[in-house]
C-alpha positions as CSV (number, residue, x, y, z in Angstrom):
1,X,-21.2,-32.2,65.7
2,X,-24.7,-30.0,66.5
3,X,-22.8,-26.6,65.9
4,X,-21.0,-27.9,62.8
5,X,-24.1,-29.2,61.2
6,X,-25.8,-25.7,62.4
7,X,-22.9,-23.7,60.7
8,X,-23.0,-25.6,57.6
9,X,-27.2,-24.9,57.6
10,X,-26.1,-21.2,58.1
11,X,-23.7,-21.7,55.2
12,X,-25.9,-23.2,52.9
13,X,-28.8,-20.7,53.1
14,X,-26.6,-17.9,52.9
15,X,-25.1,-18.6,49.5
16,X,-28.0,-17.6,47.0
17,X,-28.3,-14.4,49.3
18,X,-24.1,-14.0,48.4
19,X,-24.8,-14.4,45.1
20,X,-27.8,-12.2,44.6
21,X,-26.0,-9.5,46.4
22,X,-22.7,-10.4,44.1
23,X,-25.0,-10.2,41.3
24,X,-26.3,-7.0,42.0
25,X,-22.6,-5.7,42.1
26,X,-21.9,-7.2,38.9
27,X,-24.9,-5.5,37.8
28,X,-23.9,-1.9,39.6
29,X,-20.5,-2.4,38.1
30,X,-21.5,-2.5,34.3
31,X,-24.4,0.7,35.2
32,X,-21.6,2.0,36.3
33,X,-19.0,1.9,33.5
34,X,-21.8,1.8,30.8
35,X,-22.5,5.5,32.4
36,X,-18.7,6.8,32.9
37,X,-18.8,5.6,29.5
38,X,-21.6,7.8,27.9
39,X,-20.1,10.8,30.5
40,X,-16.9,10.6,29.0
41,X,-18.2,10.5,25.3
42,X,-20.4,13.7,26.4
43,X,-17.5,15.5,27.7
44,X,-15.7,14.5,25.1
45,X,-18.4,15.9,22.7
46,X,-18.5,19.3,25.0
47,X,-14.5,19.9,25.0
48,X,-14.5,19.1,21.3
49,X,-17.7,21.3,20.3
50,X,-16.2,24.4,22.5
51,X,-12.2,23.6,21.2
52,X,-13.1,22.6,18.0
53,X,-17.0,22.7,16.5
54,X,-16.1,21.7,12.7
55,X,-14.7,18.5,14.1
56,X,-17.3,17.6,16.5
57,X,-19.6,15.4,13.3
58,X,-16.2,14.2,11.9
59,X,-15.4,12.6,14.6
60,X,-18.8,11.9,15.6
61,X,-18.4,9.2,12.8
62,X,-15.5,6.9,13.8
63,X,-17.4,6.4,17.5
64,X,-18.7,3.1,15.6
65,X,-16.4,0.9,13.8
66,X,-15.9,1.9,9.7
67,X,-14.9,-0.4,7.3
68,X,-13.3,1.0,3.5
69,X,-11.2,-0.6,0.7
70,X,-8.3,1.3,0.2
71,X,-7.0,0.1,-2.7
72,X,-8.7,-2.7,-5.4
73,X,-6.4,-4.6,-8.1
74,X,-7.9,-5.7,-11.0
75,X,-4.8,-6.1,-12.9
76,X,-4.2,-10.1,-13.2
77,X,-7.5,-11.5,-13.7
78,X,-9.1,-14.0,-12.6
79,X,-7.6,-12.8,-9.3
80,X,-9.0,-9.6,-7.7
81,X,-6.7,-8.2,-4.4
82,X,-8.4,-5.9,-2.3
83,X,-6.6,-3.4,0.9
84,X,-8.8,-3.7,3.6
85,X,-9.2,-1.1,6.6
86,X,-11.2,-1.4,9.7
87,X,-11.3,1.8,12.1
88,X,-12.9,3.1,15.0
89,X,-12.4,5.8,18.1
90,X,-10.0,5.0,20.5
91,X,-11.2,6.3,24.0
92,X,-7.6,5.5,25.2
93,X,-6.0,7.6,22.8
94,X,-8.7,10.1,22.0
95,X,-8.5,9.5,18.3
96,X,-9.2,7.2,15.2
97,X,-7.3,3.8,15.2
98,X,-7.8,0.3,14.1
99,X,-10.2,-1.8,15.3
100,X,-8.2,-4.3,18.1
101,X,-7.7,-8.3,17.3
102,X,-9.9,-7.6,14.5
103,X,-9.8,-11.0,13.4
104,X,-11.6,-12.4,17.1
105,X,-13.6,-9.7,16.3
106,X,-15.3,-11.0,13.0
107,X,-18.6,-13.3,13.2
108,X,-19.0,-13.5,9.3
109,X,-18.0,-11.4,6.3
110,X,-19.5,-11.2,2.7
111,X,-17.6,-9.7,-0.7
112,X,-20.9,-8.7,-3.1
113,X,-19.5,-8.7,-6.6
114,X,-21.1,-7.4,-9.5
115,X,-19.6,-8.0,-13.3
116,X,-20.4,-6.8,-16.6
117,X,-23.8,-5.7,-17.1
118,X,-25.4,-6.7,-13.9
119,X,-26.2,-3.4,-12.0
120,X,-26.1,-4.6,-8.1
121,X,-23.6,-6.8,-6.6
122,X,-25.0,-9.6,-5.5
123,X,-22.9,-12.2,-2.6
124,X,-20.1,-13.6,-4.2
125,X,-18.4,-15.4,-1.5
126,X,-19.1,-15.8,2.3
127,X,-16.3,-15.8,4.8
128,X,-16.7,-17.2,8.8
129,X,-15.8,-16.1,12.2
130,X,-12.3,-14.8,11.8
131,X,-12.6,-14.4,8.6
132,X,-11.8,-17.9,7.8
133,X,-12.3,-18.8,4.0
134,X,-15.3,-20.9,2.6
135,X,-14.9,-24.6,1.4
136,X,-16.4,-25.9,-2.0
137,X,-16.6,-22.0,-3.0
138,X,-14.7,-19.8,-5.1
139,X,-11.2,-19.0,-4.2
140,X,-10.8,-16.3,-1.5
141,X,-8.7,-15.5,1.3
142,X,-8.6,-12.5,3.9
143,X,-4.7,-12.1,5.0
144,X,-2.8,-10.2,7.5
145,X,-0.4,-7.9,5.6
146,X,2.0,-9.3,7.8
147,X,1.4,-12.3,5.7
148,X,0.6,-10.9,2.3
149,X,4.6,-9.9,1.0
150,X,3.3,-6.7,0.2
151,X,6.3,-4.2,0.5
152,X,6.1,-0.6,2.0
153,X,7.5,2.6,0.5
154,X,7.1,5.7,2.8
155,X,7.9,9.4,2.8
156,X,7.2,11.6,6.4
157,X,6.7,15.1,5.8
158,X,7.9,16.6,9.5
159,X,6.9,20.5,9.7
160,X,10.5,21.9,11.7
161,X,9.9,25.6,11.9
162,X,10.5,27.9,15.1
163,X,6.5,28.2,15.9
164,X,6.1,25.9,18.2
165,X,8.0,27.0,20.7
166,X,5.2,29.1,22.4
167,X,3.3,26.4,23.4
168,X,5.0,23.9,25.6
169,X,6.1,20.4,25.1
170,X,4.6,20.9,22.0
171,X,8.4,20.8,20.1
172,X,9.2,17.7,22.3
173,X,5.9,15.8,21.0
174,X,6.1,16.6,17.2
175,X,9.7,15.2,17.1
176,X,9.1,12.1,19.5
177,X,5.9,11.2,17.2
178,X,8.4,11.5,14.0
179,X,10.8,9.2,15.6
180,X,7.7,6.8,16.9
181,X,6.7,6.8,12.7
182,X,10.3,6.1,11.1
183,X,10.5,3.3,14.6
184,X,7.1,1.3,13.8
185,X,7.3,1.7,10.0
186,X,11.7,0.1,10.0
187,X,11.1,-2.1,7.8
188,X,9.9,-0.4,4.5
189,X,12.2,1.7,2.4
190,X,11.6,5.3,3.7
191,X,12.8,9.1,3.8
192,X,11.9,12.0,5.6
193,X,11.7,16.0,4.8
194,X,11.7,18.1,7.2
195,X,10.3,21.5,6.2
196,X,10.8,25.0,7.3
197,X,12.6,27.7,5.1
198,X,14.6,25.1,3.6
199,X,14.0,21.0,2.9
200,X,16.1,18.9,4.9
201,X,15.9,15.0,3.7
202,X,18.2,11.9,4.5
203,X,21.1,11.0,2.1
204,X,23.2,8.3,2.2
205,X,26.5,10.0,0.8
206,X,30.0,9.5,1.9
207,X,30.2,12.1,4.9
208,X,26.9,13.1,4.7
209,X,25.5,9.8,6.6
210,X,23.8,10.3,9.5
211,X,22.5,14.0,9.1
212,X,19.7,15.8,7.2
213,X,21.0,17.6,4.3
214,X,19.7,20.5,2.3
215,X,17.1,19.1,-0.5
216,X,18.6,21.1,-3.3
217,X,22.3,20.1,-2.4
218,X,24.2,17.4,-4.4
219,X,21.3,17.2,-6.9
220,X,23.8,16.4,-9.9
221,X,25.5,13.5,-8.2
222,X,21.8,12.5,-6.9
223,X,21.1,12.2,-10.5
224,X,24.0,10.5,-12.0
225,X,23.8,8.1,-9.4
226,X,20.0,7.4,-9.7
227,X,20.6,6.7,-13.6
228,X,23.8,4.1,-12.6
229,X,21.2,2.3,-10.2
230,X,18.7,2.0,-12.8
231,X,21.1,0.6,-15.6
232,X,22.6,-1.8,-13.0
233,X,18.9,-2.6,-11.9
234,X,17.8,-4.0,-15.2
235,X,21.3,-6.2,-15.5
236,X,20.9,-9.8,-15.0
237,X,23.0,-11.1,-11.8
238,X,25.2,-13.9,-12.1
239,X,25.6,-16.3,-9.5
240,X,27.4,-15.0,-6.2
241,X,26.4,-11.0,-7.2
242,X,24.8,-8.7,-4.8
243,X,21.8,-6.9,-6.4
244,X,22.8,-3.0,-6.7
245,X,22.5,-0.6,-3.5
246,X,19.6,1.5,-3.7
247,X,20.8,5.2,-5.0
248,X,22.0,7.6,-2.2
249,X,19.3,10.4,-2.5
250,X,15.7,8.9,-2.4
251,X,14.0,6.2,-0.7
252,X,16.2,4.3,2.0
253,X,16.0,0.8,3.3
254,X,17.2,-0.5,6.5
255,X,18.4,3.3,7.8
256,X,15.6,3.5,10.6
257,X,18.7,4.4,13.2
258,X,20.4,7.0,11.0
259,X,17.2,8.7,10.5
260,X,16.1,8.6,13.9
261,X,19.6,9.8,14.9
262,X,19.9,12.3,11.9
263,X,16.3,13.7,13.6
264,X,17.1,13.5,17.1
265,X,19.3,16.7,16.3
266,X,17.9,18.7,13.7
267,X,17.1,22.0,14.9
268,X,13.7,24.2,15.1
269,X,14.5,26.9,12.6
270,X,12.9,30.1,11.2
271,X,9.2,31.4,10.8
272,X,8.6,29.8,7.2
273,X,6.9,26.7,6.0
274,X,7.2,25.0,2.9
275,X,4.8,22.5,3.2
276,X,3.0,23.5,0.0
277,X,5.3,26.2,-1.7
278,X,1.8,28.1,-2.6
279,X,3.2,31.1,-0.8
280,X,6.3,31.4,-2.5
281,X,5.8,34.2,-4.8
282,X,4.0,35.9,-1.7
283,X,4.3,39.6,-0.2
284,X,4.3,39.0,3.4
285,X,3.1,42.0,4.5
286,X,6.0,43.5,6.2
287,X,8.7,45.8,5.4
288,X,11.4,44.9,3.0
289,X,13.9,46.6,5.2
290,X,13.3,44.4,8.3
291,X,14.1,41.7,6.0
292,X,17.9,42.2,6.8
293,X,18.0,41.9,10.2
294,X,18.7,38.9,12.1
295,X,15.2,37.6,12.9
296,X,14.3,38.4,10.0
297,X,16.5,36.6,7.5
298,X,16.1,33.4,10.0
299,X,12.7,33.8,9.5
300,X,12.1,34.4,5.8
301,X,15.7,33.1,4.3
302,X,15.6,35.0,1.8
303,X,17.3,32.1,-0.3
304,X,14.4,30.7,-0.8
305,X,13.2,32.2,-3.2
306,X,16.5,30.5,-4.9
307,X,15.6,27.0,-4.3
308,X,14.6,24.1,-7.0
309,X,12.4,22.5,-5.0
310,X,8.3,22.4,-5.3
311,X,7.7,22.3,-0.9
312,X,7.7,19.0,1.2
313,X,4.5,17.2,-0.2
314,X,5.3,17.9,-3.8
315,X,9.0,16.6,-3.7
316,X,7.6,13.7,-1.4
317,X,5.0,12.9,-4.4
318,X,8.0,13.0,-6.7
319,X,10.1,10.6,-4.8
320,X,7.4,8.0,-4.5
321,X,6.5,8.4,-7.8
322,X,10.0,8.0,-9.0
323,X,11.6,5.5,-6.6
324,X,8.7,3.8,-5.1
325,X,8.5,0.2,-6.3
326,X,5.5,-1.0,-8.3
327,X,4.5,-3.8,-6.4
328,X,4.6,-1.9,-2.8
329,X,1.8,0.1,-0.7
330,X,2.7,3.5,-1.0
331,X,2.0,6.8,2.0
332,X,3.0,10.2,2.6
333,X,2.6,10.7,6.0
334,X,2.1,14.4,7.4
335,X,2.8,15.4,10.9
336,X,2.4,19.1,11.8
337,X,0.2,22.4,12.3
338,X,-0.5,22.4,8.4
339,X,0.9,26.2,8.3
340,X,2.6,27.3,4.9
341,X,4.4,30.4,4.1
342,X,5.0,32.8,6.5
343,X,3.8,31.6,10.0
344,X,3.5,35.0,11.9
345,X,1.9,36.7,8.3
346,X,-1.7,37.2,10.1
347,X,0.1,39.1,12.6
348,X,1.8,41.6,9.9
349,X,-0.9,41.7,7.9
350,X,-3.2,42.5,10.5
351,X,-0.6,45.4,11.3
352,X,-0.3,46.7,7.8
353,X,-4.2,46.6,7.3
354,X,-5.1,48.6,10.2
355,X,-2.5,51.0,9.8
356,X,-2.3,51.9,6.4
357,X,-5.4,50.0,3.9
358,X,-8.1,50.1,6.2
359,X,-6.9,53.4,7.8
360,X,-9.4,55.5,5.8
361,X,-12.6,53.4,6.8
362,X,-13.1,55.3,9.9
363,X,-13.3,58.0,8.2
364,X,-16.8,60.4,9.3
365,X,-16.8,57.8,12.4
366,X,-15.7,57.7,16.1
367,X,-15.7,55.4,18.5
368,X,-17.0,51.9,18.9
369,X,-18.7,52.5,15.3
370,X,-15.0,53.5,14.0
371,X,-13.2,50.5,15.5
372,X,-15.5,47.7,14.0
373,X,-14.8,49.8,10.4
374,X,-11.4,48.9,10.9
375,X,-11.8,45.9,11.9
376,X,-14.4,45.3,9.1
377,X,-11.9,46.1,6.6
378,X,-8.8,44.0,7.7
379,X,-11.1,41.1,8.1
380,X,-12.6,41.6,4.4
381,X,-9.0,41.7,3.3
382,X,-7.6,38.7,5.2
383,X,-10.4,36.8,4.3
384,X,-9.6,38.0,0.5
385,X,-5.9,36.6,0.8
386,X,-6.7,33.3,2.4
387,X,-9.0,32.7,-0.6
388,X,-6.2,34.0,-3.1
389,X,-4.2,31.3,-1.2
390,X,-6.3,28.7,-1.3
391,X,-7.4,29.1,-4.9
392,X,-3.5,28.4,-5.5
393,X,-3.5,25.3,-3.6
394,X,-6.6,24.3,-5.7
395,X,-4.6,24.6,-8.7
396,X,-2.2,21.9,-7.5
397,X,-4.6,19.6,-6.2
398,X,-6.0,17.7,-9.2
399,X,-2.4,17.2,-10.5
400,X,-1.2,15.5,-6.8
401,X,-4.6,13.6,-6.9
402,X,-4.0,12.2,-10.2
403,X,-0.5,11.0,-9.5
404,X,-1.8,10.0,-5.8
405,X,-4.6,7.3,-7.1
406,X,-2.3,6.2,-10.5
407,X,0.8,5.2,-8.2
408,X,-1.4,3.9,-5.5
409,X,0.0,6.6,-2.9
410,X,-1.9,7.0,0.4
411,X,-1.7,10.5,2.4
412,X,-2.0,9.9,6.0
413,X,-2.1,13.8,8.1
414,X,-1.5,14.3,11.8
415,X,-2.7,17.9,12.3
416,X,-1.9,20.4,15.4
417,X,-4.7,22.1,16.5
418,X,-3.2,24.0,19.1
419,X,-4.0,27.6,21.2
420,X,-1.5,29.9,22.5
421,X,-2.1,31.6,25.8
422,X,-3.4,34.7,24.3
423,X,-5.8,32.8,22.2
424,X,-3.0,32.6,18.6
425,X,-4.0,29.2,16.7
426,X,-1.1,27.4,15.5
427,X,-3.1,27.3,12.1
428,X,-6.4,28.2,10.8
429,X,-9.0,25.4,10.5
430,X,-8.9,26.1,6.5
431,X,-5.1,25.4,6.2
432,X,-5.4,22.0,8.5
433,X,-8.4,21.1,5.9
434,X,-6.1,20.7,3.1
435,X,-4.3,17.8,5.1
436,X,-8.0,16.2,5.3
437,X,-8.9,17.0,1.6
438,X,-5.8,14.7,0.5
439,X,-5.9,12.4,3.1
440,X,-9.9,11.4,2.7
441,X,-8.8,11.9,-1.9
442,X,-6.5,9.0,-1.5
443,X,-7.6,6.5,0.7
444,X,-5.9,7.5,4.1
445,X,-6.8,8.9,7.4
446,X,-6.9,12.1,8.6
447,X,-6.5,12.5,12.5
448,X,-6.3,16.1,14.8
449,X,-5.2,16.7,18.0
450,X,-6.6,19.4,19.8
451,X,-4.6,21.4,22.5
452,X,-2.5,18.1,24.1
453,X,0.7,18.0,22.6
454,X,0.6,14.6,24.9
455,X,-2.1,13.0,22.3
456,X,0.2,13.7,19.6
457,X,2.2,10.2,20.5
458,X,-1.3,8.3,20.5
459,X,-1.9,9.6,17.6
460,X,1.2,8.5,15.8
461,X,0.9,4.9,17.3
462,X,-2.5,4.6,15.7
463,X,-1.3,5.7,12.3
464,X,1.9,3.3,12.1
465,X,-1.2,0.3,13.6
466,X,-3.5,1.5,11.1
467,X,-0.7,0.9,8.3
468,X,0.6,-2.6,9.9
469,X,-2.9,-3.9,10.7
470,X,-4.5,-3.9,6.9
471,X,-5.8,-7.3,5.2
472,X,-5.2,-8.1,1.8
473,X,-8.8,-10.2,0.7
474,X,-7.8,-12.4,-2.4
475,X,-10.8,-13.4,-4.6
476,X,-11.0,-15.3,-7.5
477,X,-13.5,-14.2,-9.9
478,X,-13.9,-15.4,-13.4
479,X,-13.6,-11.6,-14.9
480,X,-12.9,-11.5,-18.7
481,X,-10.8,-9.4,-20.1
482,X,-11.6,-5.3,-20.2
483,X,-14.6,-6.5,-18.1
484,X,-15.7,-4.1,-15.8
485,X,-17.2,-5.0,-12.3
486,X,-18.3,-3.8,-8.5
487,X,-17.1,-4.8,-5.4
488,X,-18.0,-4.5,-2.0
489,X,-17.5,-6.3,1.6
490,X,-20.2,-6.1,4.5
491,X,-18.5,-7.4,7.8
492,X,-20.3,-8.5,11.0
493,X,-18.8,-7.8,13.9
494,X,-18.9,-9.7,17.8
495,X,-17.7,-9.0,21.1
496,X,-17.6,-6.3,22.3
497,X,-19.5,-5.0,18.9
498,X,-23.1,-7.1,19.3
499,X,-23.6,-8.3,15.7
500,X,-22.6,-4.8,14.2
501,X,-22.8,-5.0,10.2
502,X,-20.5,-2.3,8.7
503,X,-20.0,-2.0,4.9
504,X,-17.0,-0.6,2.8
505,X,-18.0,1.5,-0.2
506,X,-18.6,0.0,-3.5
507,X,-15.7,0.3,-5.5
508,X,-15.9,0.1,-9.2
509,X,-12.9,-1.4,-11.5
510,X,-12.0,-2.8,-15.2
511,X,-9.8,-5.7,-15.7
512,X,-7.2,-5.1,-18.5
513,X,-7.2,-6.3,-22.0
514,X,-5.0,-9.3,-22.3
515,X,-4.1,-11.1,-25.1
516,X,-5.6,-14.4,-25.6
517,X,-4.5,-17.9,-26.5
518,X,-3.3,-21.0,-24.9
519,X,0.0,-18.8,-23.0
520,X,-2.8,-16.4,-21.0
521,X,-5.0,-19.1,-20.3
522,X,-2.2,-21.1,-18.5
523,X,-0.7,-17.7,-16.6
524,X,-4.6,-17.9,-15.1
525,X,-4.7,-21.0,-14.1
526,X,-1.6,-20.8,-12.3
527,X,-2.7,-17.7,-10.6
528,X,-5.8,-19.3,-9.2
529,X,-3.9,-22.4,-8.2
530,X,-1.6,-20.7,-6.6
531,X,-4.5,-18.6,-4.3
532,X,-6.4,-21.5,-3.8
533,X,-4.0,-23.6,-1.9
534,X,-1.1,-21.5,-0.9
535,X,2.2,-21.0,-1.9
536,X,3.8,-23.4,0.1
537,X,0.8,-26.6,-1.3
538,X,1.4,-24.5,-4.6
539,X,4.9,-25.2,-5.0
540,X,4.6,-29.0,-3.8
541,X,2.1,-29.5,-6.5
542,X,4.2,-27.9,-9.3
543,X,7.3,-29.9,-8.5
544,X,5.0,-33.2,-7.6
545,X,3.2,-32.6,-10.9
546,X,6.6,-31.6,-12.8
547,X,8.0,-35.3,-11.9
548,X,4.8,-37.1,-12.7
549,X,5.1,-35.7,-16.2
550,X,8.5,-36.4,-16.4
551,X,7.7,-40.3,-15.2
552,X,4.9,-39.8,-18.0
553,X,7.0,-39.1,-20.4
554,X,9.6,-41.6,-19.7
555,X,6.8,-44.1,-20.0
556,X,5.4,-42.9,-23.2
557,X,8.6,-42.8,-24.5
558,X,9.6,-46.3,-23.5
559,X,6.3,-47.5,-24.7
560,X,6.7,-45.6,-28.2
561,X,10.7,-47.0,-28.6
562,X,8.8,-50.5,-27.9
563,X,6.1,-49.9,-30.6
564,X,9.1,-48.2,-33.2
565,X,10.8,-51.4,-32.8
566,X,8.2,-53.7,-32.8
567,X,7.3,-52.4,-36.3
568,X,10.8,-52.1,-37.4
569,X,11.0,-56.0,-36.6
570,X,7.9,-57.1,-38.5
571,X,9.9,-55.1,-41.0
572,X,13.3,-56.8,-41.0
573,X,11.2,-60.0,-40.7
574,X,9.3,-59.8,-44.1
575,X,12.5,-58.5,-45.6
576,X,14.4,-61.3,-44.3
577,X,11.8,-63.5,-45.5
578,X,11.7,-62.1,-49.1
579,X,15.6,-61.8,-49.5
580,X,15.0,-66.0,-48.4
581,X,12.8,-66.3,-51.1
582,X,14.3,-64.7,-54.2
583,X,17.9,-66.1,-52.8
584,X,16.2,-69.5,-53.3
585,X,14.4,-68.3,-56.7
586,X,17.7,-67.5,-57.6
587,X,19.0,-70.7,-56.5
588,X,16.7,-72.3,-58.9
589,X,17.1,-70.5,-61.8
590,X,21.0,-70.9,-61.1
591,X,20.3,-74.9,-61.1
592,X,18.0,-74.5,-64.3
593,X,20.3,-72.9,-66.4
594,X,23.1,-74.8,-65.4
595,X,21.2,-77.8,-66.7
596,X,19.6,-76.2,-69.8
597,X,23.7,-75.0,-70.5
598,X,24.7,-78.5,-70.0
599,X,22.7,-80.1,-72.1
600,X,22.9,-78.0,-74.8
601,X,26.2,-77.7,-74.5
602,X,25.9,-81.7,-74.5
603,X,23.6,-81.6,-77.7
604,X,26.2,-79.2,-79.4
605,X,28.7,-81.5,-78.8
606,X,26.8,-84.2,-80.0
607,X,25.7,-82.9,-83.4
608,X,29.3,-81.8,-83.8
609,X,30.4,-85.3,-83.9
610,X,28.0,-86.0,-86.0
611,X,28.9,-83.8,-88.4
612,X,32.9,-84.1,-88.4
613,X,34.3,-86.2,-91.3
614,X,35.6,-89.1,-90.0
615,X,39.2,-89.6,-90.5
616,X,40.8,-93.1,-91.7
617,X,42.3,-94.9,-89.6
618,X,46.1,-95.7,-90.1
């Protein structure tokens, strides 16, 4: 009993001693990781300042959480509907992605609105943790847009020329990330082109299923069938009809597998890209003559020059903007090295430069003073095509912006910022810049992966979460119509955040002028009632207020047949009572003159006597 007592003793003043010492792990444990932490984020700096220094502050700025509308709809007023977009750096897949369980992850959020002439927005309506609405406030609701019914409409613009092939796995990636895209993204009506010489895209013709065919192939039946589709789209169904398949060439629905399958065996082919088309009309800097060997028509396909099309991202504009459906999100999505035109060009014109323009600049020099001449020269002159190039995709630009932000169309680019062994890029930092110009123009999200074909398929599975995991925030505001107005939303984050507060931008709009009257007023009010409660409450109150006013109006009606006939008795009453009355005036004047006849007919008879001789008797 002495020892157990004594051990118990032991026991008992060892436990704070445990716990101290299990307290200073704990605390050794988060040093620990709070410093792996900050050496990874310095290494990651290092790597990306010595692989690639103009992304270094780029990406510098997604190490915190961003917040940014992508989209704000001021179209049926009172009722604004914003796109919301969350992002941060992923340390698990090296790039930019959506913030996790960003719902758990919100302590408060405010929308500032600002309408008409009032210059700042000011708090309009405050959300709590999780985003959960206010009650007693205005209408407002943050949703999943797994919640909101907002259909998806999606083209993926897949470079598939022979380039890649120097650098390993890098082939393998780029088509596993395609398949990843058309996989997480199954459910919205999609296509693909996949650009190198030629367009390849997906059409659902009888024996062409289940393949990628030429973009400029079939175009009259495309056509034909695309005006059939929209004749029978406007047609109203009759009970039992199927609403009309979607047209073969253009936007698909439910053909995930066949495209997957279609892209599982499209080959790697030639040394041209038509991402852009701006090199077209081009001189590549090599010899007409080598055109017509083997390698050479594979790599230039000289029927190019013979095609329709306008390159990948214009013909994907085009479908979007001719197919997409009004209602729906909209993205391009780009996944490749951003090359266009000839992809070994630098190489031949580096060739032709220093062999025959730039020959004469050594001239009166030798040695190492000769050799930078040259290479003077050819730089001044590659530098002077690149910006002939690039002046050309400027052009094009405000034309694919303006149809970008009036159809609502989002660019999202994966670019490849890969070197070969001998120090080739797969593309030039300019070229992979045009990819973030028109993703950052229109709302989406521009992401690069530098020299790990293996981050490629992180990269992809942040884009198709980044696309899934965006809120819709309803608000109802009482906007007038052609009003214009401000909005913005400050978010406060929690665990593992501490109280960050980020802020989208303020986004400026103008409600539409509607017409006015009783009609509009009602089409309001049903909007708001409708995002105020729900549709499910919504619908119960329509049809629970639809058969109180039908009980109404059988009341008011039985109450108003009561009244009619009330009246209509007190009617027929008095009438009654008069008819009574002048039958028995009648009466009376029937029995006066019958006396007044009789007795003058008596009196008549009378004086008659009296005055008839009277006649003897015999």
């Amino acid at each position: 009993m002495r020892a157990l007592l004594c051990a118990l003793a032991l026991l008992l003043g060892a436990t704070p001693a445990v716990a101290q010492k299990k307290k200073k792990d704990k605390g050794a444990e988060a040093a620990a990781r709070v410093a792996a932490e900050k050496a990874e984020k310095e290494s990651l700096q290092q790597q990306m300042t010595q692989e690639a220094p103009a992304l270094v502050d780029w990406f510098q700025t997604f190490y915190e959480p961003k917040a940014k509308f992508i989209a704000v709809d001021a179209s049926k007023p009172p009722q604004l509907k914003m796109r919301l977009s969350v992002m941060g750096w992923s340390r698990e897949a090296r790039n930019v992605g959506p913030v996790p369980e960003l719902e758990k992850a919100i302590l408060s959020a405010e929308v500032y609105l600002a309408k008409g002439d009032e210059k700042r927005p000011k708090v309009f309506v405050e959300f709590g943790a999780g985003g959960k609405p206010p009650e007693g406030g205005p209408p407002a609701q943050l949703v999943p847009m797994d919640k909101a019914g907002i259909p998806l409409d999606v083209v993926v613009i897949a470079s598939g020329h022979a380039g890649y092939k120097s650098i390993p796995g890098l082939e393998e990636a780029h088509r596993k990330a395609v398949l990843d895209v058309i996989g997480g993204l199954g459910d919205a009506r999609l296509n693909v082109i996949w650009h190198g010489a030629m367009l390849y895209t997906y059409r659902s013709f009888e024996g062409l299923e289940g393949e990628l065919s030429r973009y400029d192939e079939s175009l009259s039946s495309c056509e034909g069938a695309r005006r059939r589709y929209r004749i029978d789209a406007v047609q109203t169904l009759k009970e039992g009809e199927k609403a009309p398949s979607l047209p073969p060439c253009g936007l698909q629905e439910g053909k995930a597998g066949e495209l997957s399958a279609a892209l599982e065996i499209i080959p790697y082919r030639g040394k041209y890209s038509r991402l852009f088309d701006i090199y077209r009309t081009s001189d590549a800097c090599i010899e007409l003559e080598s055109a017509s060997t083997a390698i050479r028509s594979l790599d230039l396909d000289e029927v190019v020059q013979r095609t329709d099309d306008h390159g990948a991202f214009e013909e994907a504009l085009r479908l979007l903007v001719r197919d997409g459906r009004p209602e729906a999100r909209k993205a391009i999505i780009v996944l490749g090295d951003g090359r266009d035109g000839f992809i070994d060009e630098d190489a031949s014109c580096r060739d032709r430069f220093t062999e025959r323009d730039c020959a004469g600049a050594a001239k009166d020099k030798t040695g190492v003073a000769a050799v930078e001449a040259v290479r003077t020269c050819v730089q001044s002159k590659l530098d002077a095509r690149a910006t002939s190039f690039q002046e050309r995709f400027a052009g094009k630009v405000p034309t694919w912006l303006g149809l970008a932000r009036a159809f609502d169309i989002q660019v999202h680019a994966i670019a490849y910022n890969m070197t070969e062994e001998g120090g080739r890029l797969t593309s030039h930092t300019y070229e992979r810049e045009r990819l973030e110009l028109l993703a950052l123009q229109t709302g989406g999200t521009y992401r690069e992966v530098v020299n790990k074909p293996s981050d490629i398929g992180n990269a992809a599975g942040l884009l198709v979460s980044e696309i899934n995991a965006e809120k819709v925030v309803l608000l109802g505001a009482d906007l007038e119509p052609g009003q214009k107005g401000t909005v913005k939303m400050a978010i406060t984050l929690g665990e593992p955040f501490e109280g960050m507060v980020i802020e989208t931008q303020e986004w400026a709009f103008k409600t539409p002028l509607f017409a006015t009257g009783w009609r509009p007023k009602v089409d309001r009010w049903n909007r708001m009632l409708k995002m105020k409660v729900g549709p499910i409450w919504y619908w119960v109150i329509i049809v629970f207020g639809s058969l109180l006013a039908l009980y109404i109006a059988w009341l008011f009606l039985k109450l108003l047949k009561a009244l009619v006939m009330k009246i209509v008795g007190l009617f027929t009453k008095g009438a009654k009572d008069a008819a009574k009355k002048a039958q028995g005036a009648a009466k009376g004047a029937g029995d006066a003159a019958k006396k007044a006849g009789a007795g003058a007919s008596k009196g008549v008879l009378d004086a008659a006597k009296k005055a008839a001789p009277k006649v003897p008797k015999k």
